[in-house]
C-alpha positions, 0 to 999 in steps of 0.5 A: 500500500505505502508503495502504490501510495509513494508512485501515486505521489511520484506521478502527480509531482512529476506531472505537476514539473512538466505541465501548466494549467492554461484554462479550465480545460487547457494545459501547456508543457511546462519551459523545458518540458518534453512531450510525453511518448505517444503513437498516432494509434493513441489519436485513431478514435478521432477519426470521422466526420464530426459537426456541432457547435463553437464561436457562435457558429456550427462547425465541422471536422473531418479527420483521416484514419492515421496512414503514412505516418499522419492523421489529415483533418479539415474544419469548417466555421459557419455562421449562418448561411457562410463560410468564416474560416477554413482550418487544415490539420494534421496530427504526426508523429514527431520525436517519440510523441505526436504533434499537431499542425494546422494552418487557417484561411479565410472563406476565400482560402487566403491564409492567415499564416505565412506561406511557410509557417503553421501554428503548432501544438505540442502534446502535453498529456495522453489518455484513453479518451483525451488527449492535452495539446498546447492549450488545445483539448480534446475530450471524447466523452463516448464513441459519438460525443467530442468536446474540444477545448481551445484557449485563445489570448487577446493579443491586445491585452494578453489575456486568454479565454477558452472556447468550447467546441460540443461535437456529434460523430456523424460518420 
């Protein structure tokens, strides 16, 4: 007992040094910290066609199973009967653990990174049903259910507020 009770301790402590809470539902590496091991067969329960809600808008994710070494992912933001914003996503393995990739464009595909740059999320922290990226979250709460957690700074005060995406698998 005094032994579980010790590794228990040892495993809360070292995951306390290696993550920061960034939100509610958000966590980030702690400066130094390496992302944990992790294969994409961790992220395959993803895969699918998945719509509901976020930012005011419906929103909808396709993602690939994992092949070549990649999960590939689209998202869509509507508001009413208009496109907002496009996302490409991808999920690689990257120095023993997964990393995910995406870059934003405009209803007109106009991007909004650099041609050469894409926005980065390290992951912090794997489990069977979630998986902790860099202030990114997704949660599966059953086979068909998705919540994904996003923590957006305001630029012009640094401040940072987490949006909440609920989704349905619809194939």
């Amino acid at each position: 007992m005094a032994t579980a009770l010790l590794l228990m301790t040892l495993l809360t402590v070292t995951e306390a040094q290696t993550t920061e809470r960034v939100t509610a539902n958000t966590l980030k590496l702690a400066p130094g910290a390496k992302s944990p091991a992790a294969t994409l067969a961790a992220m395959e329960w993803l895969a699918g066609r998945w719509t509901g809600t976020g930012l005011g808008g419906v929103t909808e994710e396709s993602w690939s199973a994992p092949a070549g070494g990649a999960m590939m992912g689209m998202f869509r933001m509507l508001k009413g009967d208009k496109v907002v914003f496009y996302e490409f996503l991808t999920f690689v393995e990257h120095e023993g653990s997964v990393l995910l990739k995406l870059k934003h464009f405009n209803a007109d595909l106009t991007g909004w990174e650099e041609k050469g740059d894409s926005i980065r999320f390290d992951l912090v922290k794997m489990s069977a049903d979630s998986a902790w990226f860099d202030g990114l979250t997704f949660h599966r709460l059953d086979e068909n259910t998705l919540r994904i957690f996003l923590a957006i700074r305001n630029k012009a005060d640094n401040t940072v507020r987490e949006e909440e995406f609920l989704m349905k698998r619809v194939q």
